[in-house]
C-alpha positions in Angstrom: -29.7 170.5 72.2 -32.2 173.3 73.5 -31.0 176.5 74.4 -32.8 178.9 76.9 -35.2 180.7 74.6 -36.3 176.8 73.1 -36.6 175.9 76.8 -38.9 178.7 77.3 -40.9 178.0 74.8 -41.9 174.8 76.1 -42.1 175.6 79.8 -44.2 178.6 81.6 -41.3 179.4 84.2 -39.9 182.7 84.1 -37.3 184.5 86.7 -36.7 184.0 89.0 -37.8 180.5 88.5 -36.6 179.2 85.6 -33.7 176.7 86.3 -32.5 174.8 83.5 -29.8 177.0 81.6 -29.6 174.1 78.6 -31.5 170.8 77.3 -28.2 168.8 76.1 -30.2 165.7 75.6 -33.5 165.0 74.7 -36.1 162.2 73.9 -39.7 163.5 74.4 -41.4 161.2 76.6 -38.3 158.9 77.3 -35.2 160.7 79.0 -33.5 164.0 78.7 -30.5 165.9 79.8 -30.1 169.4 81.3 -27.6 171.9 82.7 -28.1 174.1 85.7 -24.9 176.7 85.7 -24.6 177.8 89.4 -23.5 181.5 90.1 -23.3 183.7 93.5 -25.2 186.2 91.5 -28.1 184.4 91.7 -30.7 186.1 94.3 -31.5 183.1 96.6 -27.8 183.0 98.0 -28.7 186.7 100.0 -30.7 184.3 102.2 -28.8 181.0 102.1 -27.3 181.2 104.0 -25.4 184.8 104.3 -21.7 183.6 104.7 -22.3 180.3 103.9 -23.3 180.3 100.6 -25.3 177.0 99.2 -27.7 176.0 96.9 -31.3 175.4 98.4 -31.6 171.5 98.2 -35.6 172.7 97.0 -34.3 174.4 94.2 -31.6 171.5 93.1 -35.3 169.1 92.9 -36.5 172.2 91.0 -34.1 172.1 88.8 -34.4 168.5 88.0 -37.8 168.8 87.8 -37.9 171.5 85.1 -35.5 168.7 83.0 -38.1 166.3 83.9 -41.0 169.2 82.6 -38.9 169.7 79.4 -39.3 166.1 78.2 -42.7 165.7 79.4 -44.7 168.7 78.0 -42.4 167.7 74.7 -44.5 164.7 74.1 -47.5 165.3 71.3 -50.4 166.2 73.3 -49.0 167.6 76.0 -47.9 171.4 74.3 -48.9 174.2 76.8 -49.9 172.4 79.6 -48.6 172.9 83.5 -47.3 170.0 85.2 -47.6 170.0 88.9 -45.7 168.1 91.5 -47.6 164.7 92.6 -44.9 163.4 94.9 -41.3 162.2 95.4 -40.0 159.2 97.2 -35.7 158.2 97.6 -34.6 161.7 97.6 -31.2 161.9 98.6 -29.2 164.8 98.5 -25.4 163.2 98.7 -23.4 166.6 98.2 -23.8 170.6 98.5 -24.2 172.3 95.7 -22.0 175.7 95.3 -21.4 178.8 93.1 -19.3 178.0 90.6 -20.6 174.5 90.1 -22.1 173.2 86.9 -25.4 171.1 87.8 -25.9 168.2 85.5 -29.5 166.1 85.6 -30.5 162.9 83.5 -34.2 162.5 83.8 -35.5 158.9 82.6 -39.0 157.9 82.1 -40.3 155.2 84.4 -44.1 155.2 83.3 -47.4 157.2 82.2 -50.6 156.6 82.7 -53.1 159.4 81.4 -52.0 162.7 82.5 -49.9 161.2 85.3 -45.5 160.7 84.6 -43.1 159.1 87.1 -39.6 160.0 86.3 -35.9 159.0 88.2 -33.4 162.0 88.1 -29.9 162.2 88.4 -27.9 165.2 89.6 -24.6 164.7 89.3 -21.3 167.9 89.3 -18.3 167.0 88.0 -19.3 163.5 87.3 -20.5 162.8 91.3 -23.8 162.3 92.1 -25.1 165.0 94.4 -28.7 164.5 94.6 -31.4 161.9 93.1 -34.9 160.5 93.6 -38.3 159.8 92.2 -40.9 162.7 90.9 -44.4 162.0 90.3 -46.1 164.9 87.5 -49.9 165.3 87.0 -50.2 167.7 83.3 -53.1 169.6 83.7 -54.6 171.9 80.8 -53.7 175.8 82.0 -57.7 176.6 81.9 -59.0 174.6 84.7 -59.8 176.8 87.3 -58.5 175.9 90.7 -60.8 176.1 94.0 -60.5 179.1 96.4 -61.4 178.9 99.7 -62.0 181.9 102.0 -59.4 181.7 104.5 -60.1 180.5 108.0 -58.6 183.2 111.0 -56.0 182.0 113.0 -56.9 182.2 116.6 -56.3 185.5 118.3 -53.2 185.3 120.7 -52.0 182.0 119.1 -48.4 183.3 118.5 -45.5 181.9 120.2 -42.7 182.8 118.6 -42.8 186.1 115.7 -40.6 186.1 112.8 -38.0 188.1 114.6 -37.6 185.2 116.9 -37.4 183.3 114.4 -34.7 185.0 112.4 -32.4 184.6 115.3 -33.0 180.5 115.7 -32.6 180.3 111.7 -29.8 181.5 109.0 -32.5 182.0 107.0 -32.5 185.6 105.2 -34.7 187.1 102.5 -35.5 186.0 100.2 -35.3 182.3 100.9 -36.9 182.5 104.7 -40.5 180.9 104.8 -42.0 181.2 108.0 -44.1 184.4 109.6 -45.0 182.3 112.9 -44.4 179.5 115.2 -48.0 178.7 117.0 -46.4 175.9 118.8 -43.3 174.8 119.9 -42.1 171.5 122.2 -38.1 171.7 121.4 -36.8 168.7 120.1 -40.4 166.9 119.3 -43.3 169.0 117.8 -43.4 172.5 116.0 -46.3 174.1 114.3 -45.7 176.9 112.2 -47.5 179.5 110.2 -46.6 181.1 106.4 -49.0 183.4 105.1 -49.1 183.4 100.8 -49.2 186.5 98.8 -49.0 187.7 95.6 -45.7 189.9 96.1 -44.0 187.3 96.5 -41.0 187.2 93.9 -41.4 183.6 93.0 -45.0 184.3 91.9 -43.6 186.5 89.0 -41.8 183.2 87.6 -44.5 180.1 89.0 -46.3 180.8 86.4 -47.3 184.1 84.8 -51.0 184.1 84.4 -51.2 181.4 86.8 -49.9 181.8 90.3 -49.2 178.4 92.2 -46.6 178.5 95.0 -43.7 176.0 93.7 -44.3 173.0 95.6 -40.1 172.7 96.6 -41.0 176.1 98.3 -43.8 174.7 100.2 -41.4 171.7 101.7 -39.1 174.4 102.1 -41.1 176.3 104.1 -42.3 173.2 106.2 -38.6 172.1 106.9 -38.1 175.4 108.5 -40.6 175.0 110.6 -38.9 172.0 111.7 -35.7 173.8 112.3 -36.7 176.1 114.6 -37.8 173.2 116.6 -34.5 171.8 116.1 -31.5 174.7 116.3 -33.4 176.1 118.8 -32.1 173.1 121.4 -28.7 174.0 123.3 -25.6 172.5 121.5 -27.8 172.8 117.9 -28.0 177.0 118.6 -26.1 178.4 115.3 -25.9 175.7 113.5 -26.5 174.8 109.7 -29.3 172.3 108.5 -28.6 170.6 105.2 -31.5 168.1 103.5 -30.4 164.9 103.6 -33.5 163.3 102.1 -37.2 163.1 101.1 -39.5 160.3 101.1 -43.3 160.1 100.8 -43.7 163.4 100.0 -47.6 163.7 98.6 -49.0 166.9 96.9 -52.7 166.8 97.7 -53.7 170.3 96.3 -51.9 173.7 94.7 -51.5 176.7 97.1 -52.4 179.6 96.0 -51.9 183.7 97.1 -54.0 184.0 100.0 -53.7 180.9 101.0 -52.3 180.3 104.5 -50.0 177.4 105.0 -50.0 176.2 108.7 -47.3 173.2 109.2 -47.3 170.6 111.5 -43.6 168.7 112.3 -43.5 165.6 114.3 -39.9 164.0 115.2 -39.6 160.4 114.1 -36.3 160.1 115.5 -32.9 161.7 115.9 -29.3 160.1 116.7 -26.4 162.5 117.1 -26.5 165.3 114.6 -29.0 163.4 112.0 -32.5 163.2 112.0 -36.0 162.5 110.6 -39.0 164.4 110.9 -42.9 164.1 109.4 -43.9 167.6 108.3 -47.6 168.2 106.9 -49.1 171.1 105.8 -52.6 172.3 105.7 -55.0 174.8 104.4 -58.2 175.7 105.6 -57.6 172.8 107.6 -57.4 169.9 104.5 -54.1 168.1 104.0 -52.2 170.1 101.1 -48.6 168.6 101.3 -47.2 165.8 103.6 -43.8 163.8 103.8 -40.9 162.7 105.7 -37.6 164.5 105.9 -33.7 163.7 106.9 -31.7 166.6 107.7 -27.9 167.0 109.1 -26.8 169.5 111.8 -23.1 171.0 111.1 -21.2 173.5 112.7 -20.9 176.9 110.3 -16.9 176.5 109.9 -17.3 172.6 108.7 -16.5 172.8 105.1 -19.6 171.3 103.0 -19.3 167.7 102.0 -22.6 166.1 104.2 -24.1 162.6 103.7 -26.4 161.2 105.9 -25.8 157.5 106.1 -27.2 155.1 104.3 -29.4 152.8 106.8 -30.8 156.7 107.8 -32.5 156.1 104.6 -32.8 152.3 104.0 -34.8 151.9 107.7 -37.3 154.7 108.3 -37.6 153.8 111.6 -34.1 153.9 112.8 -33.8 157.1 111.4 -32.3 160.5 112.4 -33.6 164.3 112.4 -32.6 167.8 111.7 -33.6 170.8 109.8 
């Protein structure tokens, strides 16, 4: 067992974005155990959602993740390195995670090859499974120097909706809302939205010191909101909540970095009642930095928080349904 200062020895996460409380099981570079101990106190419930208090389903793959990290940058030759996000495919988030919850995740090795890990992880509180999926990890060495671009300018006058417009489609609050501007908006099919990366941002004190990379869950956070403004912004969906209920081909193509601005493109694939599939990617500069496909559930604010979307939402992509 690993306690929290062991844990930080091995990982470079720091507040307020260090997740993994406890290592209760571990075999470097085949499977490990960890404990995520969930508390209102924690500062990510001020914005999610006020009232309504969840767990970001970013943070609960976060928190696997870091598990995941633990046995990874345990293995001999892999001390002090970073290890980004590659991908994830079969994410399913089954049930809402709450204060007052203990969050329990089994990672298991599926293969390496070089500096690349896939890993399956487990969530599970009180014994039920509340989230799983597929992570893919590139380790790279903290000295390789990561290429800036000067930012491109965002057309002049290309600003349809500002963030106090947004604030009222959204229950989004600080410090857990991710979007500055919606560029383009068709209700119900296309959104395009803007999120503008700088170094005062809080996370940046914890991902990582010395080396600032926006956590990659926060980037498909901040491109699912995009997606629900498109979507709770439609009549009978105004006020509404969005859970995750899934992630698949989600593809990391390159870090983003303070400075950087994030411009997100979300396409519906399909929707059927209150569920729903959308294809979000995100660019910088213009080149592809993130890209996936996401399954969200619509429910009212007073329906108490046990959502699943159904199976065949997953199983068949193309019968699938959409929400933010």
């Amino acid at each position: 067992m690993l306690d929290v200062e062991e844990i930080r020895s091995i990982l470079p996460h720091r507040y307020p974005f260090l997740l993994v409380d406890r290592i209760l099981e571990l075999v470097p570079g085949k499977r490990a155990v960890g404990l995520k101990n969930v508390t209102i106190n924690e500062e990510f419930f001020q914005g999610h959602f006020p009232g309504h208090a969840v767990t970001p389903g970013v943070l609960l793959l976060e928190a696997m993740a870091q598990v995941g990290g633990v046995m990874l940058l345990s293995m001999s030759g892999n001390e002090g390195k970073l290890a980004y996000f590659g991908g994830m495919d079969k994410v399913r988030f089954r049930k809402p995670v709450l204060p007052g919850d203990t969050f329990i995740t089994e990672i298991n090795l599926v293969k390496t090859r070089g500096a690349i890990g896939c890993v399956t992880g487990v969530g599970r509180v009180g014994g039920q499974v509340v989230v799983e999926g597929e992570f893919t990890f590139a380790l790279v060495e903290r000295s390789n120097n990561r290429a800036v671009e000067a930012p491109l300018e965002v057309p002049a006058g290309r600003k349809l909706l500002d963030v106090e417009e947004i604030r009222s489609i959204v229950p989004h609050r600080y410090p857990f809302l991710l979007v500055d501007r919606i560029l383009d908006l068709e209700q119900g099919k296309r959104a395009v939205g803007l999120k503008n990366v700088t170094i005062n941002e809080e996370f940046f004190e914890g991902h990582f010191p010395g080396h600032a990379v926006m956590p990659g869950v926060l980037v498909l956070e901040a491109m699912a909101q995009v997606g629900l403004v498109m979507l709770l912004g439609e009549g009978d969906n105004k006020g509404k909540l969005a859970y995750f209920g899934g992630m698949d081909k989600v593809r990391f193509r390159k870090p983003i970095l303070p400075g950087d601005t994030l411009v997100t493109v979300i396409d519906v694939i399909k929707t059927r009642g209150s569920i729903g599939r959308v294809r979000g990617v995100g660019r910088v500069n213009g080149h592809v930095a993130v890209e996936g496909e996401f399954t969200f559930a619509l429910v009212d604010r007073n329906t108490r928080r046990s959502v699943e979307a159904p199976d065949e939402v997953h199983a068949e992509p193309e019968r699938a349904l959409v929400a933010g």
